[in-house]
C-alpha positions in Angstrom: 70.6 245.5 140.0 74.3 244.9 139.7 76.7 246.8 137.9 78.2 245.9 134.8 80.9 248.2 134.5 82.8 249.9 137.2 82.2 253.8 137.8 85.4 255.6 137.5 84.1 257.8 140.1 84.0 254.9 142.1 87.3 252.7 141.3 89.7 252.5 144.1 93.1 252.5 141.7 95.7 250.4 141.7 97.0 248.8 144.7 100.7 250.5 143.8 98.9 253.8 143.4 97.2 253.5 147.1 100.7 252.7 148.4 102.5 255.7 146.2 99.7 257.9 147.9 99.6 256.6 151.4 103.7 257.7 151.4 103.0 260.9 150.1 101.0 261.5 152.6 102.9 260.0 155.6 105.6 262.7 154.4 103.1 265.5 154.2 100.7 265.3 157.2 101.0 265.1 160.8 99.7 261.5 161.7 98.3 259.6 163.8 100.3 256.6 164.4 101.2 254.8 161.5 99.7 251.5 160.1 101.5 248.7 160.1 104.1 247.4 157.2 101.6 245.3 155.3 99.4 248.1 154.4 95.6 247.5 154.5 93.0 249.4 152.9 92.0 252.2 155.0 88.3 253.5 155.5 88.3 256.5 158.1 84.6 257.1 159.3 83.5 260.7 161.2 80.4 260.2 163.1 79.4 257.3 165.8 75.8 257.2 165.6 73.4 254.7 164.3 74.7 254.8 160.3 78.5 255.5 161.4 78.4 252.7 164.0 76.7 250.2 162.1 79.0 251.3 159.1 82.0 250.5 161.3 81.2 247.4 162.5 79.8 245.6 159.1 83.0 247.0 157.5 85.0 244.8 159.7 82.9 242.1 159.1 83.0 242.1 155.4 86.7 242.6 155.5 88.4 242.1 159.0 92.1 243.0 157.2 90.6 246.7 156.8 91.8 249.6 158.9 88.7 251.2 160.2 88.7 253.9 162.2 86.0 255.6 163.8 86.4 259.6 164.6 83.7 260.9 167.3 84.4 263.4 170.2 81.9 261.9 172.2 82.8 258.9 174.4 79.1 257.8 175.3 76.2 258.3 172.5 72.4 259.2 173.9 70.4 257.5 171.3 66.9 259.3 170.1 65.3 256.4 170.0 63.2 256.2 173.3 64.3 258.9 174.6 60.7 260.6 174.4 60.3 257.4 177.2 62.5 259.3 179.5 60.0 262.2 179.5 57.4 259.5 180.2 59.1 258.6 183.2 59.3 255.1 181.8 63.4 255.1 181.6 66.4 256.8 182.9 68.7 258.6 180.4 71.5 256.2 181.6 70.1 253.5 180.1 69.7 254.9 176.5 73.6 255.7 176.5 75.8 254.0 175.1 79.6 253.4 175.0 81.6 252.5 172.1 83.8 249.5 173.8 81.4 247.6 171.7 83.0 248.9 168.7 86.7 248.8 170.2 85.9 245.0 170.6 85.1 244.6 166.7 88.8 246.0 165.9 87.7 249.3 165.0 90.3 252.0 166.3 88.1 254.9 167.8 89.6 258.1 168.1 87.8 260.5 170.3 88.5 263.9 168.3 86.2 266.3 166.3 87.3 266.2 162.2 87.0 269.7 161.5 87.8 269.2 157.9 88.2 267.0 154.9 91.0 267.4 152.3 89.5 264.9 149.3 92.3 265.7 147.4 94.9 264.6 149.2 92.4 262.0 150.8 92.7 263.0 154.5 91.0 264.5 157.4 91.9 267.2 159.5 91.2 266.5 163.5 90.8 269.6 166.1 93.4 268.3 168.0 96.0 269.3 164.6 96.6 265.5 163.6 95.8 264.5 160.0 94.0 261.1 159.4 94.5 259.8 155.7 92.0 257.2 154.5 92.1 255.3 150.9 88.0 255.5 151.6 85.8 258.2 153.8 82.5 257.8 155.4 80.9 261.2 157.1 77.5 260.4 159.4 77.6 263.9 160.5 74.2 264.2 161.5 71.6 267.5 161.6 72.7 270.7 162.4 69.7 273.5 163.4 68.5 276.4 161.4 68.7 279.1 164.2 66.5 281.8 163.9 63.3 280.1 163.2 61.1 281.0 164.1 62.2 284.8 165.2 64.4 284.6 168.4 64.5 281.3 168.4 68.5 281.1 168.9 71.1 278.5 170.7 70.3 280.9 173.9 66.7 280.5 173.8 67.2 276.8 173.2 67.8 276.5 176.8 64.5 278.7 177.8 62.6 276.3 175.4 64.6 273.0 175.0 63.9 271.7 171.4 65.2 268.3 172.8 66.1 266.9 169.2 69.8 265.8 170.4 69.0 263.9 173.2 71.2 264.2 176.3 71.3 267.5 178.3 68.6 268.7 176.7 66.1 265.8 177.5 67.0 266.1 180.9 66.2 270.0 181.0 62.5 269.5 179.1 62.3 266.7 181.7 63.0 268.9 184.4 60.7 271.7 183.2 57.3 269.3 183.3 58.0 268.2 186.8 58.3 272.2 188.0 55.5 273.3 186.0 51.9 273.8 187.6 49.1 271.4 187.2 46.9 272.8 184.9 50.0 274.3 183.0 50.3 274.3 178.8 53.0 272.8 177.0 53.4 273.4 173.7 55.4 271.6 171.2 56.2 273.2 168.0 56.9 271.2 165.1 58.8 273.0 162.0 58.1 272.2 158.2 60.3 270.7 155.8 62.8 267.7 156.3 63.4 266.6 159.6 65.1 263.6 161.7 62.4 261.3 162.6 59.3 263.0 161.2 56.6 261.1 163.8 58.7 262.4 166.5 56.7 265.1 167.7 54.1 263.2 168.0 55.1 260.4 169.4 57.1 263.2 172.4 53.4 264.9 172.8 51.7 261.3 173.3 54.2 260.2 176.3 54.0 263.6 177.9 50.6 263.4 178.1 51.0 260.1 179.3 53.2 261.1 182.4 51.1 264.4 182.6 47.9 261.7 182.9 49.8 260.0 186.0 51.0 263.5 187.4 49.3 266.5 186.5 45.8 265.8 185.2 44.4 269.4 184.5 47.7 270.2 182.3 46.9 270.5 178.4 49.3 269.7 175.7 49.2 272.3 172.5 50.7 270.8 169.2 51.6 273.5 166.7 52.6 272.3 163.6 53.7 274.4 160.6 52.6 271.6 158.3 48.9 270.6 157.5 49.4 266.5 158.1 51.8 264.2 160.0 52.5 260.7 159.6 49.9 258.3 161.1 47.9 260.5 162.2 44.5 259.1 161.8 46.4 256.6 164.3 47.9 258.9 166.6 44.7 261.0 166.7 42.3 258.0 168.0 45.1 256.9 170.5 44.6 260.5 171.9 40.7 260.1 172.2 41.0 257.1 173.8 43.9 256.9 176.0 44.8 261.1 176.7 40.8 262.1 176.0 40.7 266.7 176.0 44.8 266.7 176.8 46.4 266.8 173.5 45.1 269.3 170.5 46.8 269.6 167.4 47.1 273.2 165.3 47.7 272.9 161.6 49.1 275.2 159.7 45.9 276.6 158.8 44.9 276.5 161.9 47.6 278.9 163.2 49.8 276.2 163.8 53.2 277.8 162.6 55.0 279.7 165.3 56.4 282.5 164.1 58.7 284.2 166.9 59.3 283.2 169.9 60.1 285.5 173.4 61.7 282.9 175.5 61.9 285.1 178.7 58.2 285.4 178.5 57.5 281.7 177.4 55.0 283.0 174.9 55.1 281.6 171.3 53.2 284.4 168.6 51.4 282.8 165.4 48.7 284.0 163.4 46.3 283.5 166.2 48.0 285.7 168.7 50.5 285.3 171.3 50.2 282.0 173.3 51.8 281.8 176.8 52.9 278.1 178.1 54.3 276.5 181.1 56.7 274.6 179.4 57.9 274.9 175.2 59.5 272.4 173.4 60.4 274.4 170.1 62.1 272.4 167.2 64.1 273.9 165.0 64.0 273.5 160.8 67.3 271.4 160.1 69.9 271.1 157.8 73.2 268.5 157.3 75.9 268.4 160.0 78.0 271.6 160.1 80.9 269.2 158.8 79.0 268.6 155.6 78.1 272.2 155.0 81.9 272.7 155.8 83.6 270.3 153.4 81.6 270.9 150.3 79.3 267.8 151.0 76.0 269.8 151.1 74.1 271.0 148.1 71.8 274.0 148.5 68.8 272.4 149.6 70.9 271.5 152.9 71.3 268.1 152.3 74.4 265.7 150.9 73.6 264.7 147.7 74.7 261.3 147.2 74.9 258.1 144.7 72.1 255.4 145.3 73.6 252.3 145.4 76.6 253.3 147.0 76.1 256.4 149.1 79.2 258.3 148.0 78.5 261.7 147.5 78.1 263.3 144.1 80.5 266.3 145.1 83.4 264.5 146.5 84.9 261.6 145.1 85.4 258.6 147.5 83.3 259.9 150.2 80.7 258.6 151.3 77.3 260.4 153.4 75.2 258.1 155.3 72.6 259.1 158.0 70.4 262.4 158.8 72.7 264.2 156.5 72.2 262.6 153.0 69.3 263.2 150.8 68.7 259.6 150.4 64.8 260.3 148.0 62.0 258.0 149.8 64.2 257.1 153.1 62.9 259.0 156.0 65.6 260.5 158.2 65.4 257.6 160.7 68.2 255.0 162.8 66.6 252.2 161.1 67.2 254.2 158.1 70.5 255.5 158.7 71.3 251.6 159.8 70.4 250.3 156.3 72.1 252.9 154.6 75.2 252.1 156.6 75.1 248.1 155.6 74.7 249.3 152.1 77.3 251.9 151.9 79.8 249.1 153.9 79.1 246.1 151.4 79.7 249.1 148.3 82.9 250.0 149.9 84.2 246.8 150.3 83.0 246.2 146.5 85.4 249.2 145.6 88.2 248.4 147.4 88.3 245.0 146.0 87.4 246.0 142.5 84.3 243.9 142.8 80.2 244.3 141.3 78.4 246.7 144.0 75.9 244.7 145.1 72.0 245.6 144.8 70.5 247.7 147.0 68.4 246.5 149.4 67.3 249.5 151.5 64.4 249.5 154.4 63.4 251.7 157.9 60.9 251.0 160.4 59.5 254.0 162.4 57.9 252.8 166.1 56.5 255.2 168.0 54.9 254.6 171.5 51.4 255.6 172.6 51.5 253.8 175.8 54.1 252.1 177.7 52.2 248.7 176.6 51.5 249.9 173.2 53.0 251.2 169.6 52.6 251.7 166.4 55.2 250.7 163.5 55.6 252.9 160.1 57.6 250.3 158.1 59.4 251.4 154.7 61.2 249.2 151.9 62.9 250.9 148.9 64.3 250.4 145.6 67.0 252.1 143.4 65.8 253.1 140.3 66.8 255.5 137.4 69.6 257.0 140.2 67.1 257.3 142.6 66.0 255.8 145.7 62.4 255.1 145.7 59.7 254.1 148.3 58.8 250.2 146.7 55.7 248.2 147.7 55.2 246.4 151.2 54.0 243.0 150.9 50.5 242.7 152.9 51.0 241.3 156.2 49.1 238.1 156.9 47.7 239.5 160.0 48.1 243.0 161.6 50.2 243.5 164.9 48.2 244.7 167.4 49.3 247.3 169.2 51.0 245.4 172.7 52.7 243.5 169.9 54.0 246.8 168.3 55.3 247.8 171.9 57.0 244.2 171.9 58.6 244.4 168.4 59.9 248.1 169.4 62.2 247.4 172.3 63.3 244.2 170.3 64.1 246.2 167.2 66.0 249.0 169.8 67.7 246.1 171.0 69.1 244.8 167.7 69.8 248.0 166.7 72.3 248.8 169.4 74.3 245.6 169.0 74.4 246.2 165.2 75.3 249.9 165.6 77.3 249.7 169.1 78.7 245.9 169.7 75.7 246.3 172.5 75.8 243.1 174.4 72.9 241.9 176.0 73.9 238.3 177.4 
């Protein structure tokens, strides 16, 4: 689904006029040091996750004469993806870390800074160290932020009472440390929040390996579920893996059931819902989320908390020339997902490039696969393919698979998709 005509929204301007502006701005802002003579295109991107990793990268293959730079406080990046297997006990946090030398390698100049704002006018971003950054093109991957305060008491304090765990690093470690302190025979209770939400089979996937490592460990402990929706995703799937494999340790609490949590008293380690007050051993409360504080920040956000943006090329509808990739933009079908953010990345990169070069934008071809573990031998996949159509990003038919993986094979295909993943979003190299 090419486009005919070019979106003024969307056009780059003239070379002259990128040059014209570039100088006006190397008067006006505090750089960082300057680009070379021959000017290249410049495409600044805040965020080094999955989407603004992979962004970074395919940009520089695309078009190795663009300046890309990367801005991300962090040096090292604790991916979610199996991190729920360091709860298991099945690997260490230091092997779910990466750094971004990877990146460094590709040509992509990585500045370790926080951007604490973005002037679209002027076309530049403000970094907490006082430097500007101009860019003729911006990417923002700023993530989720939390909705403190849900439930009642539930704040960044009591987030380290009852680890939510959704940012994996610290806070792994911590929910980690609290299952091997607690008592055999102990509750833990994991509370899942309605509404949007990075990785949405998550929780489920985190209650299956704790039971799992509670199975090895502590055999009388029970694992409560309370969920302040009325489904989740596989759950027909996730439910039989519990009979079979974690049989009277895991129980699930829908919304109707009592499932929503509705305050919390962290020094007491007792969650209250419409049942009554329910005291654990260990609570692993997830917060409601929103876009990355940046987004909310810069305008990028609409009301609903997420970045509305265009389909095919992921710039946002509220700020010309940049772009929202990731957790943080309201993408229609695309679960909030790395494989997700990882397709939106390769999307957004190839429509940037278009842009720059006053070329078509090319179709969108947009997919996400969800694995979740049951076992450390077993898995099971929620695959996604989707389509742009009428403006929107829609979930498209799955071709029928000849033959079914199996579960072991699911396991398989999960650490060679995390695999791929981390070269494609980190310069990961596994040789």
């Amino acid at each position: 689904m090419g486009m005919k005509r070019r979106d003024r929204s969307f056009s780059p301007g003239s070379g002259r006029r990128r040059f014209l502006h570039a100088a006006a701005l190397g008067l006006l802002a505090h750089a960082l040091p300057a680009r070379s003579a021959q000017s290249a295109a410049r495409v600044v991107l805040i965020g080094g996750g999955f989407a603004g990793g992979a962004c970074a990268l395919s940009l520089r293959k695309l078009d190795p004469l663009l300046d890309v730079t990367l801005i991300d406080p962090e040096s090292d990046y604790v991916t979610g993806p199996m991190s729920n297997a360091v709860l298991a006990g099945w690997r260490t946090l230091e092997s779910i870390t990466l750094s971004r030398a990877g990146i460094e390698r590709a040509g992509v100049r990585v500045v370790r800074d926080r951007a604490t704002s973005i002037d679209a006018t002027a076309r530049r971003v403000r970094l907490q160290g006082g430097n500007y950054l101009a860019y003729d093109r911006l990417v923002v991957a700023p993530g989720i932020r939390f909705l403190w305060g849900t439930p009642e008491g539930y704040d960044e304090s009591a987030a380290w009472r009852m680890p939510h765990a959704w940012t994996a690093g610290a806070q792994t470690v911590l929910l980690a440390r609290q299952l091997h302190a607690m008592e055999d025979g102990g509750v833990v209770a994991i509370g899942v929040p309605s509404g949007l939400i990075r990785c949405p089979p998550g929780p489920f996937e985190r209650a299956t390996l704790i039971a799992a490592w509670l199975t090895r460990n502590k055999r009388r402990a029970k694992v409560l579920i309370f969920d302040a929706n009325n489904r989740f995703p596989r759950q027909d799937q996730f439910q039989a893996a519990w009979q079979e494999l974690y049989p009277g340790m895991i129980e699930w609490l829908p919304s109707t059931d009592g499932g929503t949590v509705e305050r919390v008293d962290a020094d007491k380690l007792t969650l209250y819902t419409s049942r009554g007050a329910q005291r654990v051993a260990v609570a692993n409360i997830i917060p409601p989320q929103a876009a990355g504080s940046l987004a909310l920040d810069a305008g990028l956000a609409h009301e609903h908390g997420w970045c509305p943006v265009d389909a095919r090329t992921f710039e946002s509808t509220l700020l010309h020339h940049v772009h929202v990739i990731g957790d943080a933009a309201a993408a229609g079908a695309m679960p909030k997902s790395a494989s997700a953010a990882h397709s939106q990345a390769l999307q957004c990169a190839a429509a940037v490039v278009a842009a720059l070069r006053e070329r078509e934008i090319p179709v969108a071809e947009l997919d996400s696969v969800c694995y979740s573990f049951l076992a450390k031998d077993r898995a099971l996949a929620i695959h996604g393919r989707f389509s742009v159509e009428a403006g929107e990003i829609r979930a498209a038919e799955l071709p029928l698979p000849a033959r079914r993986p199996s579960a072991q094979e699911e396991a398989q295909l999960a650490a060679k998709w995390y695999r791929a993943a981390l070269a494609d979003s980190f310069g990961a190299d596994f040789n």
